[in-house]
N, C-alpha and C positions, 0 to 999 in steps of 0.2 A: 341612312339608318346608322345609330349609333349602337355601337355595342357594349354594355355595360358589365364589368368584371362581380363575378359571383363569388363571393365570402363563405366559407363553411369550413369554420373552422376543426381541424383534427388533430389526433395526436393518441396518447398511447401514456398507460402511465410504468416507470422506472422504477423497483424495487429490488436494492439490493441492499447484501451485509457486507459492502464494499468501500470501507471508508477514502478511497480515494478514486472512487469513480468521475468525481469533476476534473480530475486531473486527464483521467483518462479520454474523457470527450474533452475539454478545454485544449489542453494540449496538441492541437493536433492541427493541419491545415482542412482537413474534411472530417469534420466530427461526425461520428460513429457510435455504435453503443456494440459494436461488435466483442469488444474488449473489456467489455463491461458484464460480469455474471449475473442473471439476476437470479433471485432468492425466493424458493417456496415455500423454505424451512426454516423456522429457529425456533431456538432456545430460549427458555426463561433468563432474560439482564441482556441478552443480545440484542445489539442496536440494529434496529433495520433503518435505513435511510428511502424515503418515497418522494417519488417527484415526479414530475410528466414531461414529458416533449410535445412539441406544439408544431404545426407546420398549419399553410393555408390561413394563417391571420388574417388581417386586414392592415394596412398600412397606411396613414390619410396623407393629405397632399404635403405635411410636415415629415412627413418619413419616420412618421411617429406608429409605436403601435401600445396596446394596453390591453394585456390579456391576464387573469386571476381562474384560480382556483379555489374550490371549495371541497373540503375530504371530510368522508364517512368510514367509520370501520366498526362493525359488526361484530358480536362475539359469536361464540358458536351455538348461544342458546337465542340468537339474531335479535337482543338487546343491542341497542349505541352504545357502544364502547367509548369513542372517542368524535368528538366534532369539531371542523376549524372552518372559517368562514374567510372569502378574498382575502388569498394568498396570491401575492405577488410571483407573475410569470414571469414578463416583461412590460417595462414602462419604458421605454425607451428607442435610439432612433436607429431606424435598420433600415439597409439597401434592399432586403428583398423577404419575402416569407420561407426560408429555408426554415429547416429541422433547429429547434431551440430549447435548450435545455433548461429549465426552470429555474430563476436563480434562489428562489425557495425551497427547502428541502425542510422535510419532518423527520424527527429522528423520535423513534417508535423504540420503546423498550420494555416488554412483557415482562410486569414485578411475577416474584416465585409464587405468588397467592393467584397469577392469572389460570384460570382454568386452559387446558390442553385441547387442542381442536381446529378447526376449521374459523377462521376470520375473513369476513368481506368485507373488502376495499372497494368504497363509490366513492368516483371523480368526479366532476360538477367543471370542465372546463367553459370559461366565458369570453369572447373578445366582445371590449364594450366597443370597441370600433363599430364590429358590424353587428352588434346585437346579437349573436348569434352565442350558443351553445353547445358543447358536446358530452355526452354522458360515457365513461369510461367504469367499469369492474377490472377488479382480480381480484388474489388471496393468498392468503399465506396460513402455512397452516403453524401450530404452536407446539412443541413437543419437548419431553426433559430431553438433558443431555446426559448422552452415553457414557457409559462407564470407559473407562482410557484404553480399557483391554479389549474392546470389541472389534477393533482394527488390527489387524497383525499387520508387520513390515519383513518385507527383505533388504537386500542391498537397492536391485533391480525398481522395486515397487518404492522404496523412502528416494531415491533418484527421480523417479517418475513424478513423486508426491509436490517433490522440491520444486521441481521442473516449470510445474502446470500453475504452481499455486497460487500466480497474481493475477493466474484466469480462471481458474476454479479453485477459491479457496476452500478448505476446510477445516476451521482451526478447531473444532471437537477431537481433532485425530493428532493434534500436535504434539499433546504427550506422550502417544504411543510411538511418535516417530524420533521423537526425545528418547525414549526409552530406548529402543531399537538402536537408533547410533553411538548411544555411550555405550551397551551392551557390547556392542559389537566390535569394536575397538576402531570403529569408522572414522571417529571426531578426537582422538587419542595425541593427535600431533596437532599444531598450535596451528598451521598450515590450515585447517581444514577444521579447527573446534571455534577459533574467532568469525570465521565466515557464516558458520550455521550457526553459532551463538548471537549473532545479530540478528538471523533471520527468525531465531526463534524469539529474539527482544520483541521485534515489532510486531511479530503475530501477539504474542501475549498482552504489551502495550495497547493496543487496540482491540482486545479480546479480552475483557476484563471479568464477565462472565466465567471467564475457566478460572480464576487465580484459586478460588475454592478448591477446585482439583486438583493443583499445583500444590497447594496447602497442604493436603490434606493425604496425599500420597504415601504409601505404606508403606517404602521402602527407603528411606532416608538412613536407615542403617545399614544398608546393601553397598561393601565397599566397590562394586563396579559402576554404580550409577550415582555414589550420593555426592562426590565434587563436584560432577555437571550442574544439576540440581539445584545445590548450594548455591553455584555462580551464577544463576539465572537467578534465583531467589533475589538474592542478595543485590543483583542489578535489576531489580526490578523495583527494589526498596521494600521488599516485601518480609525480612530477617527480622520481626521486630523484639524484641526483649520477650514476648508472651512464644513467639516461633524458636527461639533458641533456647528456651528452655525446655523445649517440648524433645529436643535432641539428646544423641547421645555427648559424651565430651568428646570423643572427636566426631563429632560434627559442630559441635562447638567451634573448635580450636580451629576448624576450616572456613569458618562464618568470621571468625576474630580475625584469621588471616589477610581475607579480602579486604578489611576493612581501610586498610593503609596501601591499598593497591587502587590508583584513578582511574577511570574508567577512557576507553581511546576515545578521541572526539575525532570521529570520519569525516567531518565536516569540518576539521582543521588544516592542518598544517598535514604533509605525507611523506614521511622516511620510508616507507616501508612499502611492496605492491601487497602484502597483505591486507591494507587497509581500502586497497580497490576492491579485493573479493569483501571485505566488512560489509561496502559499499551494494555491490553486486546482490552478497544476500538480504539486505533492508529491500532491496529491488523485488527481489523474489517471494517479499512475503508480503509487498502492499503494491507492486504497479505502479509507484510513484511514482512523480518527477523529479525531487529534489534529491535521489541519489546519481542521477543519470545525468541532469543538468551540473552537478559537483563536479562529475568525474570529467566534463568535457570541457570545467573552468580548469581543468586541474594540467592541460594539454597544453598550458602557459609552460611549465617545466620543460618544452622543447628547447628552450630558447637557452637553460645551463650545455649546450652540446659544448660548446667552445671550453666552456670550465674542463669539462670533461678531458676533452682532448689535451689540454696543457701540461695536465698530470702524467709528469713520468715517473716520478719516484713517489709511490704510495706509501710509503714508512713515513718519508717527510713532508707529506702534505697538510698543508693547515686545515684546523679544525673548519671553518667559513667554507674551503672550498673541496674539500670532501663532503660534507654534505648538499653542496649543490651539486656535483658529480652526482650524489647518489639520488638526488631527484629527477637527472637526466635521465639515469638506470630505470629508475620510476614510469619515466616520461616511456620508455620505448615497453615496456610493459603495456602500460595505460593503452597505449595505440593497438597494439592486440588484443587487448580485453576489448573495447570497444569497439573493434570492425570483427570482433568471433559475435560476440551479444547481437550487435545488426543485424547480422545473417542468421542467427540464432532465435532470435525475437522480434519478430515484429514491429510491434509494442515500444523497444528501444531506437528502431529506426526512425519510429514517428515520432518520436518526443525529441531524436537529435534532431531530423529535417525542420522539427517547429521550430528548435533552439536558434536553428541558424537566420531562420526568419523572422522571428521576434524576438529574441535575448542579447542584450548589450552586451555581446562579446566582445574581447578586445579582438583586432587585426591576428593575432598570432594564434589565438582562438578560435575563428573565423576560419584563416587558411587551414590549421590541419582537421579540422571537423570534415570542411569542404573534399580532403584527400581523402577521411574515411570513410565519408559515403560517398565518392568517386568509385571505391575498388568496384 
């Protein structure tokens, strides 16, 4: 008697306002959605991103498989909102029917004329392998965004906020924790205003939805809060000729300031271990990979040790080899920031262990990664 393998295919569909969740399943040697928030809520302009995961395919004797989707979304008065027909799951060749991430995603963004409410999401998974089907619901519901002051902060709770927020993000609440740290004299020293001024980049950067609130902010003549302000403005590209004049002249004269000041390129060149924490906070506010993968290109600066050492007279040290010195200095930083974040983050653990098994790193790159996830 032979026994013939039964197909029924399943899966589950993914919904978040997480714009680097592929990263976070991709990246990884056992893909997970553990790390992946998903979303019941948003905002009018807020992108939701939907997708499904599929497990139990079918595979044919090619080691091929071909699975599609089809999505429905309902409004709240259960008119079709929206409809898409085979979407690509997977076409392609796989050793086995593990958990598979869709490499189609919709990206979903409720105009301000959407009515508020309850939205249903119907999934229509297909493998035309085995002919088979599976029907998948959720929902998300639709609501305005919050006034900025509905959130209070402390020290303790904008810590916590900072903390969590590449696993639960919330960037409705980011201007109140904006507020709260220039308030506070939290972010006052250059140490600690460039780290959470990145983080706050990339929340807004990919939060496009708030810049209205950014805008539109009533306290721009408030001299405890309106530099911070200004300097995210203004690195955001968002200072235009109609916003500065909407200022007082000094906030003017603070906008005209920035303007002949470049902005740091973290993904450049590094004098500085300031530009690790720059690094650290983009980290914090999107889950990425490509600040984490940077900073463990950046672990090549081991190799100035010898510059280092030759230096004994720093008055007369050449300009060329004081600053590889001070990339070495870099370098034994870097190595601490990185093995505290591992033990700290999860999240960064898994994205180094992937790096070391799929990322073209050089030999010296390689070795000390290898020693920091040894500790």
């Amino acid at each position: 008697m032979v026994t013939l393998p039964c197909w029924a295919i399943d899966g589950f569909i993914l919904q978040t306002t997480d714009y680097s969740f592929r990263q976070k399943w991709g990246c990884s040697s056992s893909p997970s959605v553990s790390y992946i928030p998903v979303s019941d809520t948003v905002f009018h302009e807020q992108t939701l991103y939907i997708s499904v995961v599929v497990s139990d395919y079918q595979i044919n004797a090619k080691k091929k498989a071909d699975v599609v989707f089809s999505l429905e979304v309902f409004s709240p008065d259960n008119s079709l909102y929206m409809q898409l027909t085979d979407l690509p799951v997977l076409k392609e060749k796989l050793q086995s029917s593990s958990p598979y991430l869709s490499r189609h995603v919709v990206n979903l963004a409720f105009p301000k004329e959407s009515s508020c409410g309850k939205y249903r999401i119907k999934v229509v998974v297909k493998d035309n392998m085995a002919n088979v089907s599976k029907k998948l619901e959720s929902e998300v519901f639709l609501t305005t965004l919050p006034s900025y002051d509905v959130t209070s902060f402390d020290e303790q709770s904008m810590i916590e906020w900072m903390d969590r927020y590449h696993l639960d993000p919330h960037p409705e609440q980011a201007l109140a924790c904006f507020l709260y740290a220039s308030q506070s004299g939290m972010i006052d020293f250059v140490e600690s205003s460039l780290p959470f001024l990145s983080m706050m980049m990339e929340i807004y950067r990919h939060n496009t939805f708030l810049y209205p609130q950014l805008l539109d902010y009533d306290a721009y003549k408030n001299n405890d809060t309106q530099q911070y302000l200004l300097i995210l403005i203004h690195r955001l590209g968002l200072g235009d000729a109609d916003f500065r004049s909407s200022l007082d002249t000094a906030g003017q004269e603070v906008m005209a300031s920035f303007d002949s000041i470049p902005d740091i390129d973290i993904y450049g060149d590094v004098y500085s271990p300031i530009v690790f924490d720059m690094l650290w906070g983009t980290f914090m506010a999107s889950g990425s990979y490509q600040p984490v993968l940077r900073l463990i290109q950046l672990l090549d600066y081991a190799k100035y040790k010898n510059v280092l050492e030759k230096i004994k007279d720093w008055e007369n040290v050449s300009e060329k080899d004081a600053a590889l010195a001070v990339k070495y200095l870099c370098y034994q930083s870097l190595v601490w920031s990185l093995s505290s974040n591992c033990e700290q983050h999860p999240l960064v653990r898994q994205y180094c262990e992937w790096a070391l098994q799929h990322e073209k790193l050089s030999k010296l790159q390689r070795s000390e990664l290898q020693k920091i996830l040894q500790r």
